[in-house]
C-alpha positions as CSV (number, residue, x, y, z in Angstrom):
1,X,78.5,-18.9,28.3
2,X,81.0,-17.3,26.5
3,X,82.2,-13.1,27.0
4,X,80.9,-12.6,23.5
5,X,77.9,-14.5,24.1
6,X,77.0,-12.7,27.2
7,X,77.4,-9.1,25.5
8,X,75.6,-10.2,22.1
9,X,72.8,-11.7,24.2
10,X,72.7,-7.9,25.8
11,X,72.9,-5.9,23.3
12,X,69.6,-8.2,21.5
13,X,67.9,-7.3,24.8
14,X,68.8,-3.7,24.4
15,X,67.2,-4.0,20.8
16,X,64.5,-5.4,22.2
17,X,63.6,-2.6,25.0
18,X,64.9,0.3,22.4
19,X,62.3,-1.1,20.1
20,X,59.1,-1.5,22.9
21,X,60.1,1.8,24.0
22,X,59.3,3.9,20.8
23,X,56.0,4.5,20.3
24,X,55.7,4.1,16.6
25,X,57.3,0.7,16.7
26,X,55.2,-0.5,19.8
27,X,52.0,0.7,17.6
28,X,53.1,-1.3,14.6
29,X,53.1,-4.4,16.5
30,X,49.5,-4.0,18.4
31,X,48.4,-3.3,15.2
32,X,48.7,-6.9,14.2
33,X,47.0,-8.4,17.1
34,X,43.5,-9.2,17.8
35,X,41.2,-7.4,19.9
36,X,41.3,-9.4,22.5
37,X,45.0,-9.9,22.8
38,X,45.5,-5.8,22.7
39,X,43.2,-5.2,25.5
40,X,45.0,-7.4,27.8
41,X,47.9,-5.9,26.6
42,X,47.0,-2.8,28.4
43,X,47.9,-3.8,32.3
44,X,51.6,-4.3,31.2
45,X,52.2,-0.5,32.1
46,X,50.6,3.3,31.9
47,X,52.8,4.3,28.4
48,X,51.1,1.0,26.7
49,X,47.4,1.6,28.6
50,X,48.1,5.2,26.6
51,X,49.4,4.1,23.7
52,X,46.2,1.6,23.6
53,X,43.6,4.1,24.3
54,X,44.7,6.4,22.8
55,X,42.6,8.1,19.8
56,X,45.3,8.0,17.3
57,X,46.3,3.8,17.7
58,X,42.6,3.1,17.9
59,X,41.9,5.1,14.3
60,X,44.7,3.3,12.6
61,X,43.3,-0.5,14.2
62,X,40.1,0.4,13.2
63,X,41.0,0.7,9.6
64,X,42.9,-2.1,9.7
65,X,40.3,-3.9,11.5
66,X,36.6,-4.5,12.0
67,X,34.9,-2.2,14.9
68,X,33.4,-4.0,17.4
69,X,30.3,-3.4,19.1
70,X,28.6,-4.3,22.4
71,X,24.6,-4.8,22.7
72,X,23.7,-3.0,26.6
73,X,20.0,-3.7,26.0
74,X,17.1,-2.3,24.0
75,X,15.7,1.4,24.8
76,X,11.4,1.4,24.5
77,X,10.2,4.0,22.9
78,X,6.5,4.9,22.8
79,X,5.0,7.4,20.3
80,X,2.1,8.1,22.2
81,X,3.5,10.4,24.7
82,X,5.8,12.6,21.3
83,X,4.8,16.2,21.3
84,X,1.5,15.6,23.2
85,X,-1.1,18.2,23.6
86,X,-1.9,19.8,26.6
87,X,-5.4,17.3,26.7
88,X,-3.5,14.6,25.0
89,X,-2.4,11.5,26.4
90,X,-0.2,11.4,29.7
91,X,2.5,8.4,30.4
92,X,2.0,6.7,33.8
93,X,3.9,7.1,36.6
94,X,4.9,3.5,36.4
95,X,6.0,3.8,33.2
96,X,9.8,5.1,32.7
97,X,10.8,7.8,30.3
98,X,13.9,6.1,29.2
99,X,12.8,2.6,29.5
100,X,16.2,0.0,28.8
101,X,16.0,-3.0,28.7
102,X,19.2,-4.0,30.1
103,X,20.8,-7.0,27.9
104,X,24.5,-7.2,30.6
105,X,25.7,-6.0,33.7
106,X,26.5,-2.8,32.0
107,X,23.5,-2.1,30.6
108,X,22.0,-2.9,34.3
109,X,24.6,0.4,35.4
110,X,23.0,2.2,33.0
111,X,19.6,1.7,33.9
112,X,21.0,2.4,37.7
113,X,22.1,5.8,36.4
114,X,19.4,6.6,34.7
115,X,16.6,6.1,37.9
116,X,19.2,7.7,40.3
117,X,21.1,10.5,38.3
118,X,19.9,13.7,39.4
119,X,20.1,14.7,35.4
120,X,17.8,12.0,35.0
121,X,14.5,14.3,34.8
122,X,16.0,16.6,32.1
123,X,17.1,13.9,30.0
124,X,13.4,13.1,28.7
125,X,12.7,10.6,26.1
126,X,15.0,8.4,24.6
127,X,15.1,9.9,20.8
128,X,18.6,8.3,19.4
129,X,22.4,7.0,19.9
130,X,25.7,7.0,18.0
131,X,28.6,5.7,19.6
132,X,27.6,5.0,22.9
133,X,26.2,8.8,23.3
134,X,22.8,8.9,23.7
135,X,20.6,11.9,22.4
136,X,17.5,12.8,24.7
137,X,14.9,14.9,24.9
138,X,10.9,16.4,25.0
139,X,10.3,17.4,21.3
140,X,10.4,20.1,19.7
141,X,12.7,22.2,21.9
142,X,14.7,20.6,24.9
143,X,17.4,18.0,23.7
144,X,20.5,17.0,25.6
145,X,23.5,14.7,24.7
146,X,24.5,12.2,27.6
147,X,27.3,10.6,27.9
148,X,26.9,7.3,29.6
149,X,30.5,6.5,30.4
150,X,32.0,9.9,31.8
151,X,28.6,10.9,33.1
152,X,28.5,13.9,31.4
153,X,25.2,15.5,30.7
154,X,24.8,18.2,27.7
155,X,22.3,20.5,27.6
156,X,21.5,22.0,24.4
157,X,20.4,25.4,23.8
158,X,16.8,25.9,22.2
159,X,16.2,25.9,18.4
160,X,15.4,29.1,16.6
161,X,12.8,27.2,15.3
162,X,9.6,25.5,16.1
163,X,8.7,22.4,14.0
164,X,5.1,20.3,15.0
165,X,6.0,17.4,12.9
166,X,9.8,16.4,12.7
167,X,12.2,14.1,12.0
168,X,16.0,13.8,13.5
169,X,19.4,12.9,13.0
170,X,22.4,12.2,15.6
171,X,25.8,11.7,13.9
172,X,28.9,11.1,16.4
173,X,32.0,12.1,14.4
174,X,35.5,10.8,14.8
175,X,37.7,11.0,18.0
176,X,40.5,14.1,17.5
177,X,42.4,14.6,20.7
178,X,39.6,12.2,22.5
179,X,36.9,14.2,22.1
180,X,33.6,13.6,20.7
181,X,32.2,15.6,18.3
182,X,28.8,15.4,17.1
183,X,25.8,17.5,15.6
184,X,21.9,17.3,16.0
185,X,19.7,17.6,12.8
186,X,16.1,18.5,13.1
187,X,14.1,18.5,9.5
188,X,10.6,19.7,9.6
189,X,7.9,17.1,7.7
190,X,5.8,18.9,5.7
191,X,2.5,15.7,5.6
192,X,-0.4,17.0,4.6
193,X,1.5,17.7,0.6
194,X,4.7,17.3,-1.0
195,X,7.1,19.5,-1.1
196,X,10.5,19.9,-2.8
197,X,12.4,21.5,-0.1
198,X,12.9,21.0,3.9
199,X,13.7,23.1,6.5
200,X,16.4,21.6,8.7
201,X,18.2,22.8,11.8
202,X,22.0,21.6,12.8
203,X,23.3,21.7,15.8
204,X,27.2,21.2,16.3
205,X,28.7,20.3,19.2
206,X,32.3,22.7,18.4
207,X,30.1,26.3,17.3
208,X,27.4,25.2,20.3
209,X,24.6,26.3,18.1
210,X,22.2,26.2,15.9
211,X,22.0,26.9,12.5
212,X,19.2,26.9,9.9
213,X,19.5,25.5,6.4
214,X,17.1,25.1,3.4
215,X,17.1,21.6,1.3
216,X,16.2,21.4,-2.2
217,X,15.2,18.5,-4.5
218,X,14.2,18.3,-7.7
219,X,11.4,16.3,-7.4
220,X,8.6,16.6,-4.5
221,X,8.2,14.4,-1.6
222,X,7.1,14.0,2.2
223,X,9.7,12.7,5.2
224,X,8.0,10.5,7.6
225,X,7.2,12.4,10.6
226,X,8.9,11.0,14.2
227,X,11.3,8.3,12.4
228,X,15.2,9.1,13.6
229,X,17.6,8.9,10.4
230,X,20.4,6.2,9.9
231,X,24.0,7.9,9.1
232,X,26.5,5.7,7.6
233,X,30.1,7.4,6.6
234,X,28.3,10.8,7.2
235,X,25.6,10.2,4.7
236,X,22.2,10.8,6.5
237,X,19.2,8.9,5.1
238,X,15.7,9.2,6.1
239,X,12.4,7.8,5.4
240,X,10.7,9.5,3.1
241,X,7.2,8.9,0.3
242,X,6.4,10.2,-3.3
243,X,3.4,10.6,-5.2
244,X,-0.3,11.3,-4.5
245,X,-2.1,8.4,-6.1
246,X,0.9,5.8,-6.4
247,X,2.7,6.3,-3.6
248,X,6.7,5.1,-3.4
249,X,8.9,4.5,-0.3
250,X,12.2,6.5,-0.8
251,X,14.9,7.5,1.2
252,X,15.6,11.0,1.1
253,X,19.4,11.3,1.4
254,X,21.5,14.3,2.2
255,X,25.3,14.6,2.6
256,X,26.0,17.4,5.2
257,X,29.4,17.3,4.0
258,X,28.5,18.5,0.3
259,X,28.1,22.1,0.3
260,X,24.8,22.4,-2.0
261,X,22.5,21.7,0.4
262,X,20.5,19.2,-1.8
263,X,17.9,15.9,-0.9
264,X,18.5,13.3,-3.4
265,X,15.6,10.7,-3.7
266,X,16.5,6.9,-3.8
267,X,13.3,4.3,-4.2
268,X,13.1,1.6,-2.0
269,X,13.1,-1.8,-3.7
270,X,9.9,-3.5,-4.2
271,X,9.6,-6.8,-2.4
272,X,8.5,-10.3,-3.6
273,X,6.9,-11.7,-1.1
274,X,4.2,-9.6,0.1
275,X,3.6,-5.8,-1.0
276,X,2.2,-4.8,2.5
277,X,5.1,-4.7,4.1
278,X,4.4,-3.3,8.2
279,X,7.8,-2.7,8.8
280,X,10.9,-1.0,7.8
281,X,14.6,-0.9,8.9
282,X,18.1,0.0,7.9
283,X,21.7,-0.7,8.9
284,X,25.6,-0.6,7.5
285,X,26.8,-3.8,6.4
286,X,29.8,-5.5,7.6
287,X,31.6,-4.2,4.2
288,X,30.6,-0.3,4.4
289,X,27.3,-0.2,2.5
290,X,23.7,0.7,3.3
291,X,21.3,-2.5,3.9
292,X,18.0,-2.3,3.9
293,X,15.4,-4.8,5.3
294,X,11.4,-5.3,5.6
295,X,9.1,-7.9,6.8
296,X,5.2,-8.8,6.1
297,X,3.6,-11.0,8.3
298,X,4.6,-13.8,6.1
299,X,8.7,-13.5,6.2
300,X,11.3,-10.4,5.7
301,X,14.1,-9.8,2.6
302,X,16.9,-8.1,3.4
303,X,18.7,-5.9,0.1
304,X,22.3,-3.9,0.1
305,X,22.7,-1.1,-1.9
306,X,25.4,-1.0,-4.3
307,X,28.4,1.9,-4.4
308,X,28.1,4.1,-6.9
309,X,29.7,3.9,-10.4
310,X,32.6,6.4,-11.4
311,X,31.7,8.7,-8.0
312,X,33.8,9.1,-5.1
313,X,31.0,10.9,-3.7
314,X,28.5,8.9,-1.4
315,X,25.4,10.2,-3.2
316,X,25.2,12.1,-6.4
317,X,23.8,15.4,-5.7
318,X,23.2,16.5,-9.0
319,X,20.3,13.6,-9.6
320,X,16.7,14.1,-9.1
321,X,17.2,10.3,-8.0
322,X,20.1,8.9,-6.9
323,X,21.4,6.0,-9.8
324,X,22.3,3.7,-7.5
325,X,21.4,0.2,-7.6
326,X,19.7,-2.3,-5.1
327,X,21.1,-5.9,-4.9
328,X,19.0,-8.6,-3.4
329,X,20.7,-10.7,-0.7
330,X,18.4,-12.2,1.6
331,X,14.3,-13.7,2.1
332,X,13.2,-15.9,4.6
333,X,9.8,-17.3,5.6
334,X,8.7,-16.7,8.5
335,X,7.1,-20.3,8.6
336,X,10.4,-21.8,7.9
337,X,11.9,-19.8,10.2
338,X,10.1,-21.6,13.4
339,X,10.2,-25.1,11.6
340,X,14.1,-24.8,12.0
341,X,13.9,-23.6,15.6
342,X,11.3,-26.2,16.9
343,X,12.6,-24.8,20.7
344,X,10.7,-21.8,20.1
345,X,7.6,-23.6,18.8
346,X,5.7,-22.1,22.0
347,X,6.5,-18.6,21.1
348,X,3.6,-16.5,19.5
349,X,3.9,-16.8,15.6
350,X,3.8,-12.9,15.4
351,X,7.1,-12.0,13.7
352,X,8.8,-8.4,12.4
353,X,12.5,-7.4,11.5
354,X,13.4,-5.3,14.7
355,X,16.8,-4.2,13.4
356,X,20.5,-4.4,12.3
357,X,23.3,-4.8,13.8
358,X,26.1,-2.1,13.8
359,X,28.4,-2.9,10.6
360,X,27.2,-6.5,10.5
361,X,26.0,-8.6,7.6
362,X,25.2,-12.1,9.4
363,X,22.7,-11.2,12.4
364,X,19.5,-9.2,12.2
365,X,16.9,-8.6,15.2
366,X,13.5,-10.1,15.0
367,X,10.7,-9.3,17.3
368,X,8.2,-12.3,18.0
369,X,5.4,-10.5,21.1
370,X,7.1,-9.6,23.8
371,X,10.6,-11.8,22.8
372,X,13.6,-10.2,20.7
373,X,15.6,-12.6,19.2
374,X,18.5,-13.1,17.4
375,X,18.8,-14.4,14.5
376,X,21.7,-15.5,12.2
377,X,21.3,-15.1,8.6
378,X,23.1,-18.4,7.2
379,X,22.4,-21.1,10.0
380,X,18.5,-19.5,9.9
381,X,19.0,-19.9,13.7
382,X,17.6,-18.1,16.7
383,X,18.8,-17.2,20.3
384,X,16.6,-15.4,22.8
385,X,18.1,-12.2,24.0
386,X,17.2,-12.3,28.0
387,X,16.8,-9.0,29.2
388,X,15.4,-7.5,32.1
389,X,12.1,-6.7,31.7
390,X,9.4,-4.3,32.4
391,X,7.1,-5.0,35.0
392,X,4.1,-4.4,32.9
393,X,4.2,-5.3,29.7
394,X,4.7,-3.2,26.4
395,X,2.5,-1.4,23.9
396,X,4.2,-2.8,20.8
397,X,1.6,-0.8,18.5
398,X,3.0,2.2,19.6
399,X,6.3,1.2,20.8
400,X,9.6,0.0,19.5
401,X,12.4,-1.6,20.6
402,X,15.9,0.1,19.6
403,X,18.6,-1.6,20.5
404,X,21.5,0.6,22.4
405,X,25.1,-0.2,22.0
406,X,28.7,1.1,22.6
407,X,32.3,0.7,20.9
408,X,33.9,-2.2,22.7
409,X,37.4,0.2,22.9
410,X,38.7,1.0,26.4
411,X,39.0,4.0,27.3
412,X,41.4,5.9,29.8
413,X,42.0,9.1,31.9
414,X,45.7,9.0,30.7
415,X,43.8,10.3,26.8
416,X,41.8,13.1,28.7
417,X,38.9,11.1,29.2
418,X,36.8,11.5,32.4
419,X,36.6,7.6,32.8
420,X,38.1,5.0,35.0
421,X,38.7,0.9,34.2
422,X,35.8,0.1,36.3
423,X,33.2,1.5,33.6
424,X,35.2,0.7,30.6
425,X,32.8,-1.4,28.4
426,X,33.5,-5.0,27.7
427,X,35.6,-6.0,24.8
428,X,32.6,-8.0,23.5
429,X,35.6,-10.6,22.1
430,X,35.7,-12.8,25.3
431,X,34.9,-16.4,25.1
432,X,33.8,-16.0,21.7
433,X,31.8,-18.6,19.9
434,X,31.8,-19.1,16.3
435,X,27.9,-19.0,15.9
436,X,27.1,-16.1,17.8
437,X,28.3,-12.4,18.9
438,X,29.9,-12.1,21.8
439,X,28.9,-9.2,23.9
């Protein structure tokens, strides 16, 4: 090899380091790679495990990518023990307060935590999660925030106010400087009549209080009592009826973002093949969008409701009802269903939509007895989620499965994150399969 050779071939490799040593040029490059590629990516040194994990790289992949998600297990929750009376009744001994049914090995450490943590007693009942946080508590006053990962317990302060009947909202905002922020919303259900406004109380993680706030509609209505709200881009939306005589399922949707404090009203779409529907669910779609989904015991249809026309806003707030459209995408017979999965002809017939997944448009959970399956919208297959069950088995008229999951990004104590590689989550990408998730 030539002199000239020699000193070109060293001044490329100079390029080379110049270029993996700046940040900005290292992020452009992880930013084309797939999950599982960048994750690996992150035992080459400490700069690229901060680069990686850090909130800033993970924010711009995100956009650029889809977020992925990974299923820990299912969390039980049992109505019959929610704001009891003094007289009312009392849950067994044997029977957990936060009952996880642990889906991996890291929903097993979780369930570990959760019997041996000495914060385990003050957590309560399992009420609701958003990105990997879980929200706890004995309603109406005690609520904490745990944080699975970094073990860290929050206790919130008591609300100013005392509501019987309620309904809640978690929403986990986005990373800055690797913190979580989130608030708490308690709305007070007013059953016994319509109403036009609602009494909520927001908590937010960066005042550490709580603050009261009046709701207005134009029209009456009646949230449903004990349900926990979906949030999607910020947007809360919770269950809510209309009218005395004719009675509608809406969703009652309020923006806390929007400073006029309104409710807008949205009906529900009315379903073809049976109107007595038993169950009710909702979920983001892969693309963004709110996707609703019910089931009779005769099959389930799934709809996704359309952006709105000429708004950048989520929800129009200056509506009585919101115009925003339904669009149809999905029914299925039950029946047919276990004709094309003759493997689970010895399962009991009894069938309900269970729930979403997180930002996912091709798998929904069914519930057939004491089973959750999986089940893949365009194949119309089914897998058996094996989890680790109870010892006794479940009151499903009272109970409901909620499946518990967190962000598949590693996480690291170089981004000011109490956290070590040993309880980073899995990437959920491993080994992946074209038919099913991987988690």
């Amino acid at each position: 090899m030539s002199r000239h050779q020699r000193k070109k071939e060293k001044m490329s490799e100079n390029d080379v380091h110049a270029a993996l040593t700046c940040d900005d040029i290292l992020n452009e490059i992880l930013l084309r790679l797939p999950e599982k590629f960048v994750f690996r990516l992150i035992l080459v040194s400490k700069r690229w495990l901060r680069v990686i994990c850090s909130s800033s790289f993970r924010s711009d992949y995100h956009a650029r990518w889809r977020v992925n998600f990974h299923l820990l297990g299912f969390f039980v929750c049992n109505q019959l023990y929610l704001c009891r009376p003094k007289d009312g009744m009392h849950r067994p001994r044997s029977e957990p307060a936060l009952q996880l049914l642990s889906a991996c090995e890291e929903g097993d450490d979780v369930c570990n935590d959760l019997l041996s943590s000495a914060n385990c007693k003050q957590l309560g009942y399992f009420i609701d999660s958003a990105n990997g946080l879980l929200l706890c508590g004995r309603h109406p006053l005690t609520y904490s925030v745990w944080n699975p990962i970094s073990k860290v317990l929050f206790q919130l302060p008591q609300p100013q106010r005392f509501y019987k009947l309620l309904c809640m909202a978690f929403i986990v905002e986005d990373y800055f400087n690797d913190i979580l922020h989130y608030k708490v919303i308690r709305a007070n259900c007013e059953c016994k009549r319509e109403v036009n406004t609602v009494s909520i109380e927001t908590f937010s993680s960066v005042t550490g209080t709580w603050k009261h706030f009046t709701l207005t509609c134009s029209s009456t209505f009646a949230l449903r009592p004990w349900t926990v709200a979906t949030v999607i881009n910020g947007v809360v939306y919770w269950f809510a009826t209309q009218g005395k005589i004719a009675i509608k399922e809406s969703l009652a949707i309020y923006d806390p973002r929007v400073g006029n404090r309104r409710i807008v009203l949205l009906k529900l779409p009315d379903g073809k093949i049976s109107q007595d529907y038993d169950e009710f669910v909702l979920g983001e779609s892969s693309d963004g969008l709110l996707q609703y989904g019910q089931s009779s015991k005769s099959g389930m249809e799934i709809w996704v409701l359309e952006k709105e026309q000429g708004s950048c806003s989520s929800i129009n707030t200056r509506n009585i009802e919101s115009n925003r459209k339904w669009k149809f995408r999905y029914r299925l017979s039950f029946k047919t269903m276990w004709k094309k999965n003759p493997s689970f002809c010895k399962q009991s017939k009894e069938a309900q939509i269970l729930s979403f997944l997180p930002q996912n448009s091709e798998y929904v959970f069914i519930r057939s007895g004491q089973n959750i399956l999986l089940f893949h919208i365009e194949s119309q297959m089914l897998k058996l989620i094996r989890y680790h069950g109870p010892s006794s088995p479940i009151q499903w008229d009272f109970s409901k499965a909620v499946p518990y999951f967190q962000p598949s990004w590693p996480r690291s104590s170089l981004c000011h994150e109490n956290a070590t590689p040993s309880s980073w989550p899995s990437s959920g990408n491993e080994n992946v399969t074209p038919a099913w998730p991987s988690w």
